[in-house]
C-alpha positions in Angstrom: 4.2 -10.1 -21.1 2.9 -13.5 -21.3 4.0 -16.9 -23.2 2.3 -18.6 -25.8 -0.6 -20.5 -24.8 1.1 -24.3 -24.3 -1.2 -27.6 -24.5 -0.5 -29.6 -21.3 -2.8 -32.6 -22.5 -6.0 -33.6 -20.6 -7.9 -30.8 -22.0 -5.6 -28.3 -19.8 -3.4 -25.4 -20.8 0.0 -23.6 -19.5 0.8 -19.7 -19.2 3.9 -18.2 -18.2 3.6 -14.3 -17.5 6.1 -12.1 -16.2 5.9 -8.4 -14.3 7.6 -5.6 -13.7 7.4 -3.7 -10.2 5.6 -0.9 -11.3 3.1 -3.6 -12.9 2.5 -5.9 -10.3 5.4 -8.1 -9.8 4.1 -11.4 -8.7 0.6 -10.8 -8.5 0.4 -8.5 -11.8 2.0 -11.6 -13.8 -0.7 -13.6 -12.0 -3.2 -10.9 -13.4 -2.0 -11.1 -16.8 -1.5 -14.6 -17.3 -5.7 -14.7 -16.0 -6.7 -12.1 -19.0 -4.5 -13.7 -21.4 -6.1 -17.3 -20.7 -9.5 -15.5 -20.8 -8.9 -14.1 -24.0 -7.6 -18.0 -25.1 -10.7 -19.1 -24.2 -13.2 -16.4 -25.8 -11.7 -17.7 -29.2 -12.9 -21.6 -27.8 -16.3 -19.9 -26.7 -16.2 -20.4 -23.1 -13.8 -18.7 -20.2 -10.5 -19.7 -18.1 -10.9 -21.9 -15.2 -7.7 -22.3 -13.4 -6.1 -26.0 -12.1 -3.1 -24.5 -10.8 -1.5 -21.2 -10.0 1.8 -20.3 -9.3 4.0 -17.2 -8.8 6.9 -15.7 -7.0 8.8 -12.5 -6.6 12.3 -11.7 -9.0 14.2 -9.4 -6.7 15.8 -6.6 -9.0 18.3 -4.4 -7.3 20.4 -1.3 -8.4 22.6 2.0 -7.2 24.3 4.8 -8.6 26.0 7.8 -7.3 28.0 10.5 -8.0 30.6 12.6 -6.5 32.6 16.1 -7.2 34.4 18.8 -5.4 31.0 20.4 -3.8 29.6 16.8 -2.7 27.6 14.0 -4.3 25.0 11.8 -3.5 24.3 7.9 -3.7 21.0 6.0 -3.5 19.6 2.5 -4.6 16.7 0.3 -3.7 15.6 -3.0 -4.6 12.3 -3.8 -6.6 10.1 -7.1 -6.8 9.5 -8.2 -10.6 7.1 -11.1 -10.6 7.1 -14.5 -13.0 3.6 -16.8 -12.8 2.5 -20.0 -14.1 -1.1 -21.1 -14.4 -2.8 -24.4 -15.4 -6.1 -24.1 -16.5 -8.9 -25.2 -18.7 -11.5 -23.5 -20.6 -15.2 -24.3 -19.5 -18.5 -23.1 -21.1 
C-alpha cells in the first residue's frame, strides 16, 4: 500500500509505502514504493530515479491460548511490518 505521489519542489517527489510481514516488511515497502514511482513516471515518459530512501521495521506482536480440563496450548510470535519513504525524481 503506498501514498499518493506528493510534490517535494525541486523537480523531486515523495512516497510513503507500508508492508506487511508476509510482504516484505521493510524492504517489501521499499519495493513497492520503487514500482509505484516507476509507474508515476511512465505517465511523465521517463522512469524513477531515487534521491533518498528510507525504511524501517514495525514490530507486530500477538498470543493466544486456550485451556480446558484435558490441557491447552499457548503460542505467539512477533512479525516485522515495514513503512518506507523515498525521494526521487523522474529522468528520461
Amino acid at each position: 500500500m503506498t501514498s499518493d505521489v506528493m510534490d517535494a519542489g525541486d523537480g523531486t517527489y515523495v512516497i510513503q509505502a507500508a508492508a506487511s510481514p508476509i510482504r516484505g516488511g521493510a524492504a517489501g515497502a521499499t519495493q513497492v514504493a520503487f514500482k509505484d514511482a516507476n509507474k508515476f513516471c511512465l505517465g511523465k515518459g521517463g522512469h524513477a530515479i531515487v534521491v533518498a530512501a528510507n525504511s524501517q521495521p514495525v514490530y507486530q506482536s500477538s498470543f493466544g491460548g486456550a485451556f480446558n480440563a484435558q490441557g491447552g496450548s499457548f503460542g505467539g510470535g512477533t512479525f516485522a511490518a515495514g513503512n518506507a519513504a523515498m525521494r526521487f525524481r523522474c529522468g528520461s
